[in-house]
C-alpha positions as CSV (number, residue, x, y, z in Angstrom):
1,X,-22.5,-24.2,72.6
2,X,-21.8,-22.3,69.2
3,X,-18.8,-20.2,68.1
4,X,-19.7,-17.2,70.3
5,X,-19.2,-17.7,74.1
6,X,-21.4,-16.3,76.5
7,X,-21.1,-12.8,77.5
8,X,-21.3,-13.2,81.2
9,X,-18.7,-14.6,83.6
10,X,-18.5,-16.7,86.8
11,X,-15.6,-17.5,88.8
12,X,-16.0,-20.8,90.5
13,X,-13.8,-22.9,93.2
14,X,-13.7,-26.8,92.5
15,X,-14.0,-27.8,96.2
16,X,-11.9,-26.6,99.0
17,X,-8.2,-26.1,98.2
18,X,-9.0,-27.5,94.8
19,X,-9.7,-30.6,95.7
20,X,-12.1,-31.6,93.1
21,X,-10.2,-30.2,90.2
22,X,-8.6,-33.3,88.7
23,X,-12.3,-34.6,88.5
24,X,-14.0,-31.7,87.0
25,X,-10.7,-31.3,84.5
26,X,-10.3,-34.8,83.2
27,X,-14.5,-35.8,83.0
28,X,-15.4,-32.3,81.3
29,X,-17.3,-31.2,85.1
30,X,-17.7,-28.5,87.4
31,X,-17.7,-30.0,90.9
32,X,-19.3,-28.8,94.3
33,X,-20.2,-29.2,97.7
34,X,-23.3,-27.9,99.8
35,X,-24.0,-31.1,101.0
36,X,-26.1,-30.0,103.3
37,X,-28.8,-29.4,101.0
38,X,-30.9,-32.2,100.3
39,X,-30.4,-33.8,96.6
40,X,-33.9,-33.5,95.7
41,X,-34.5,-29.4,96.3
42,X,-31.4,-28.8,94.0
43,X,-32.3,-30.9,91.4
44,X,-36.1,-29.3,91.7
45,X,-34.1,-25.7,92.2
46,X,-36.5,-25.2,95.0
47,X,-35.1,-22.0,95.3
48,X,-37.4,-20.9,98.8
49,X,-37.1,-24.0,100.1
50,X,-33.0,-24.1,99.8
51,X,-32.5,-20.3,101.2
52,X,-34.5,-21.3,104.3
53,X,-31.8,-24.1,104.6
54,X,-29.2,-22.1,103.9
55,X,-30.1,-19.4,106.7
56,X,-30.2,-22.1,109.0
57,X,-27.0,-23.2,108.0
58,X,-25.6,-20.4,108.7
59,X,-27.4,-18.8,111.4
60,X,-25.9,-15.6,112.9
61,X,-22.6,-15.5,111.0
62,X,-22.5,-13.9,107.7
63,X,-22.2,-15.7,104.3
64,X,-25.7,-16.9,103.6
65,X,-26.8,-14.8,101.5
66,X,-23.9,-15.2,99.0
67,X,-23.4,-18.9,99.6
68,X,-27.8,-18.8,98.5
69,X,-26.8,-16.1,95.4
70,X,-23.8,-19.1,94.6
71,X,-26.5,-21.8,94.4
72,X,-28.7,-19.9,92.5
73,X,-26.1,-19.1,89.8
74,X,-25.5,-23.0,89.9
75,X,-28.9,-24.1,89.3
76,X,-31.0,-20.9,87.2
77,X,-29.3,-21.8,84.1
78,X,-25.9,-21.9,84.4
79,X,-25.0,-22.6,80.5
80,X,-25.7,-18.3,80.1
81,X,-22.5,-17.9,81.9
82,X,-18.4,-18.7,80.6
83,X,-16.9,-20.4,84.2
84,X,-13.8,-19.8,84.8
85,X,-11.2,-21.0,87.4
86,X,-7.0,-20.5,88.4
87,X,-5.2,-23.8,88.0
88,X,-2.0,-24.8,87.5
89,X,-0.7,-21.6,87.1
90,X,-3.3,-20.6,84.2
91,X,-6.8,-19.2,84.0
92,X,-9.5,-22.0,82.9
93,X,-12.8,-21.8,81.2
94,X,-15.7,-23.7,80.3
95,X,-19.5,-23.7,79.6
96,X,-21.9,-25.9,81.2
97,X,-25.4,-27.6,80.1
98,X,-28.6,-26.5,82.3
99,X,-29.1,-28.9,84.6
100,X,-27.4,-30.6,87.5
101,X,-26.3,-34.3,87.9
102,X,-25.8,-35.5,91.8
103,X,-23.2,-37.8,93.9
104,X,-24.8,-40.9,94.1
105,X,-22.1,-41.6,97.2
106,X,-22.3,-38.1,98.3
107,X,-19.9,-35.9,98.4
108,X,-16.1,-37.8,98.6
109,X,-12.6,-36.6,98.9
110,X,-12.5,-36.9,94.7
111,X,-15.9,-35.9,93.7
112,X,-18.1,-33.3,95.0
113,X,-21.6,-33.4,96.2
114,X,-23.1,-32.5,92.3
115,X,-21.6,-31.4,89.8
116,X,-22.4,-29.5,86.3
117,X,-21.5,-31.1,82.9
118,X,-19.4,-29.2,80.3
119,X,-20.5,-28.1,76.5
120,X,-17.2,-27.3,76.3
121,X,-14.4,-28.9,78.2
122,X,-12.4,-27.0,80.6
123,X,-10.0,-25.0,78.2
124,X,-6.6,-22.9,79.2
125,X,-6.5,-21.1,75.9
126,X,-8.3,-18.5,74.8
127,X,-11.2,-19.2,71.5
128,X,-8.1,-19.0,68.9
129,X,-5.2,-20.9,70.9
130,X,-3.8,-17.9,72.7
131,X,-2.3,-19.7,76.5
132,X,-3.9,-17.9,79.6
133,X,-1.0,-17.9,81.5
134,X,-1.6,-16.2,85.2
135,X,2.0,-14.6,84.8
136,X,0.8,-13.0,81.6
137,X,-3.1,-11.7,83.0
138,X,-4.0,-7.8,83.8
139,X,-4.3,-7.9,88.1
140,X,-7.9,-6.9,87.4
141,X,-8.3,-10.7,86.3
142,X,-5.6,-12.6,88.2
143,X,-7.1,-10.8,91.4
144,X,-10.2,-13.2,91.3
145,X,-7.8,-16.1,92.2
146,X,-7.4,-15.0,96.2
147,X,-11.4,-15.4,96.1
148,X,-11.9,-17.2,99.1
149,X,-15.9,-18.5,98.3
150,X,-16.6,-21.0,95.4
151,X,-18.7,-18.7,92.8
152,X,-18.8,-15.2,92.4
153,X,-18.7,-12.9,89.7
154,X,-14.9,-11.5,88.9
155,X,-14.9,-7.4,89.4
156,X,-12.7,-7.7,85.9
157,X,-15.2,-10.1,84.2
158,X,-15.3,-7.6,81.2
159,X,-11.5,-7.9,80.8
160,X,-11.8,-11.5,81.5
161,X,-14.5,-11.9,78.4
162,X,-12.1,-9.8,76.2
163,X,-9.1,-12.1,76.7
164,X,-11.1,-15.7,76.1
165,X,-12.6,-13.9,73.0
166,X,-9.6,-12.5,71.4
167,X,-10.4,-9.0,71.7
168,X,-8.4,-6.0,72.6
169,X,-9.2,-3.6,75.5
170,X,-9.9,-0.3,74.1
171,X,-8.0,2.0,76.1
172,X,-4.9,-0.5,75.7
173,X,-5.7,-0.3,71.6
174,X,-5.4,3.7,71.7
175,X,-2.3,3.4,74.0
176,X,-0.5,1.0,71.2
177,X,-1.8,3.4,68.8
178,X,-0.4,6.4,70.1
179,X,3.1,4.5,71.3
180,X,3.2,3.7,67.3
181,X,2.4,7.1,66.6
182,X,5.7,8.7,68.8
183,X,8.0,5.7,67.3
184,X,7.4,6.9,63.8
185,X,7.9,10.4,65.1
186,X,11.3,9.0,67.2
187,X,12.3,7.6,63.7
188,X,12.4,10.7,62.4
189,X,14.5,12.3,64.9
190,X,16.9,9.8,65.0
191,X,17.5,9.9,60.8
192,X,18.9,13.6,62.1
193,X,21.2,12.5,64.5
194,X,24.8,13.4,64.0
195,X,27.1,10.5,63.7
196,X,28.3,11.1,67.5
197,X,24.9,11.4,69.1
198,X,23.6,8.2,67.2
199,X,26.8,6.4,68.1
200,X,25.9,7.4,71.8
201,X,22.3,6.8,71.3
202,X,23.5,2.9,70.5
203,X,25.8,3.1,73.8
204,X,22.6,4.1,76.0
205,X,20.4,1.1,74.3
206,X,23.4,-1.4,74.3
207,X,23.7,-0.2,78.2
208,X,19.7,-0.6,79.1
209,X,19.8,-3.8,77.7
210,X,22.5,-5.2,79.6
211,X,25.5,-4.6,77.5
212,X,28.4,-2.5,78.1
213,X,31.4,-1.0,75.6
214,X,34.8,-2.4,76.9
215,X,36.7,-1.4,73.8
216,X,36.2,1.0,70.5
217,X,37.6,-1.0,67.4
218,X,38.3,2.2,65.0
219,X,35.8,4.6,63.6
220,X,35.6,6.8,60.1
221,X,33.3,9.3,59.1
222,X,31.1,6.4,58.0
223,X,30.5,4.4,61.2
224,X,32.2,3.2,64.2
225,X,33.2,-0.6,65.7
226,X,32.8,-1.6,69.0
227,X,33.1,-3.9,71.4
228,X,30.2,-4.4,74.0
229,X,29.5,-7.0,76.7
230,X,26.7,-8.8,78.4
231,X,28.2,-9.5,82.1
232,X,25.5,-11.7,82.8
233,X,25.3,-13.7,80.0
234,X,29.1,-14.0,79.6
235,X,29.2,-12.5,75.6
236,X,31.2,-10.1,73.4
237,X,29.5,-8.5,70.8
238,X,30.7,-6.8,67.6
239,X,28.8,-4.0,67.0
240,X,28.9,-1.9,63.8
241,X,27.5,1.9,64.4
242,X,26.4,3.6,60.7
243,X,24.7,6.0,59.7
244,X,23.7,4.5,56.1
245,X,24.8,1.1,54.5
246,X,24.5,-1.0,51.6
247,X,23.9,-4.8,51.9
248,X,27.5,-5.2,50.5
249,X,28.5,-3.3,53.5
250,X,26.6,-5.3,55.6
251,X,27.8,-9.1,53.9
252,X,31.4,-7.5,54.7
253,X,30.9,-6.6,58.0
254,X,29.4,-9.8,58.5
255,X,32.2,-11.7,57.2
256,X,34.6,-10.3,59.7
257,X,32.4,-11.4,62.5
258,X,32.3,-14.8,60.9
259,X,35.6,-15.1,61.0
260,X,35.8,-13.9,65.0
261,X,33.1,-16.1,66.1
262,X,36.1,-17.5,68.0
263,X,35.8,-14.0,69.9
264,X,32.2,-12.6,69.4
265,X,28.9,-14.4,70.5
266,X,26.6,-12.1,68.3
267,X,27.0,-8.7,65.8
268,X,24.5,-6.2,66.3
269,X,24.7,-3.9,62.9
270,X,23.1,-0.7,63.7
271,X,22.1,1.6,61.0
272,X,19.5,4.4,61.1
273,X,19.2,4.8,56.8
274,X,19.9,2.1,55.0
275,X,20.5,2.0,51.2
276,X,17.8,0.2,50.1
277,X,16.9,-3.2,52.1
278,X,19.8,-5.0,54.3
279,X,18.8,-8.6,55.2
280,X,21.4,-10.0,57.4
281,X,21.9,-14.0,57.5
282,X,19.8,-16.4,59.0
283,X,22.2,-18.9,60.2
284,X,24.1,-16.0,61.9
285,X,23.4,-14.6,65.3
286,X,23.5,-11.5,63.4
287,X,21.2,-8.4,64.5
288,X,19.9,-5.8,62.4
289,X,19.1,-2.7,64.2
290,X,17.4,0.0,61.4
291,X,16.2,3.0,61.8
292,X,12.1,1.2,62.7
293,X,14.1,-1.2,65.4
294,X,16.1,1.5,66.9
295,X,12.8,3.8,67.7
296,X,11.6,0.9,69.2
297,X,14.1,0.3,71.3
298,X,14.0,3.9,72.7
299,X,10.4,4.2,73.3
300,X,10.8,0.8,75.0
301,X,13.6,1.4,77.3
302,X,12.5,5.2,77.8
303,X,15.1,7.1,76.1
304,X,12.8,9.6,73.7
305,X,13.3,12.5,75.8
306,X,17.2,12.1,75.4
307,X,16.7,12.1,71.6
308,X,14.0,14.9,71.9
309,X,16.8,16.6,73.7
310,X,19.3,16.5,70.3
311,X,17.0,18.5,68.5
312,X,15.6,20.9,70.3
């Protein structure tokens, strides 16, 4: 196979309940079953031949024309198609060579009845290294997983192609776009926030995110000190509320934490216009909350239309 994957998709089932997985996973294989097709017609693709058997197979009850539509899709040149499977808790893919190599034993509990060979080997990362994690798939792929046949092809196959390639969905580029868009334009807004209504603004973020005031160390007209803490995770934070700072503001502030670490479990140094760049300490479990982070945070957690609100 080259660089560029195929551009069409197949789901496929490695025997019932997965049995065949391990197999196909470890040997590079995609195994199946339909073992009661003779060995020779699949290996000829004797396409009319297998569809009579299949009918037959089947008889009154429904399924043979997709169990016939699976084979074909198996056997009419399978390498034009990415495979893909859920295992493990991740989406796998692979490509196959044309061609079909059978169970000299039949089909077993380990092996199925033929199987197809990889050109590349089952894979649970996308073509630059990105995991596919089920838990972190669109629906539109992940619901392909309750498919109760072995092959079909996924109703979110485009999405599917899009994720193994790297590539962003289009609609989801122009949502990021426009969510960039309204955190510059947040930014803005919150530059012009009194030093009361940013101090608040900081109290409904700290809240969202877990964290509530339990004590207000002292304030001046150039910021405020808090105490804040996270319940759940059974920490005091020092939290510093400005409206502009220098970094020697900042190293100060950061060398009375220091010296409470005793108390505090982090310092969260909000400050919506700095004086030129702050860069807190690395070693410290210091955060920096500027002006770019703050917007952020209030997109994120739904808060614009509070700081809308200040300004209108």
């Amino acid at each position: 196979m080259g660089d560029t994957p195929p551009t069409s998709v197949r789901y496929v089932k490695n025997g019932k309940r997965s049995q065949w997985w391990q197999a196909a996973q470890t040997n590079g294989q995609v195994h199946l079953g339909w073992k009661y097709v003779p060995h020779e017609l699949l290996l000829r693709a004797d396409f009319a031949k297998i569809e009579q058997i299949v009918k037959v197979q089947y008889g009154s009850r429904p399924g043979a024309t997709q169990d016939f539509n699976a084979l074909r899709d198996l056997l009419d040149a399978p390498s034009q198609h990415i495979w893909i499977t859920f295992e493990d808790g991740f989406m796998w893919w692979c490509t196959v060579h044309d061609g079909i190599t059978v169970n000299p034993n039949g089909e077993t509990k380990d092996k199925g009845y033929f199987w197809l060979t990889c050109d590349r080997r089952w894979s649970k990362t996308s073509v630059k290294g990105k995991r596919l994690a089920i838990a972190d798939l669109p629906g539109t792929v992940t619901a392909t997983a309750g498919f109760r046949a072995t092959v079909c092809t996924p109703r979110g196959w485009h999405s599917i192609l899009r994720l193994i390639k790297d590539e962003t969905d289009p609609d989801a580029s122009n949502a990021a776009k426009g969510r960039h868009a309204y955190e510059l334009a947040v930014n803005k807004v919150v530059k012009r926030l009194s030093p009361k209504d940013f101090e608040l603004l900081i109290d409904l973020i700290l809240a969202r995110t877990g964290w509530e005031r339990i004590c207000t160390l002292g304030g001046t007209r150039e910021g405020t000190d808090l105490e804040a803490e996270n319940p759940t995770a059974a920490e005091i934070a020092f939290v510093q509320v400005k409206s502009s700072a220098t970094q020697g503001v900042l190293n100060d502030y950061v060398e009375r934490f220091n010296k409470r670490r005793d108390r505090y479990a982090r310092m969260i140094f909000a400050v919506h216009s700095p004086s030129g760049k702050l860069t807190p300490p690395a070693d410290l479990q210091v955060q920096l909350w500027t002006g770019e982070r703050v917007a952020e945070l209030v997109v994120r957690l739904g808060l614009g239309k509070w700081v809308e609100g200040k300004l209108a």
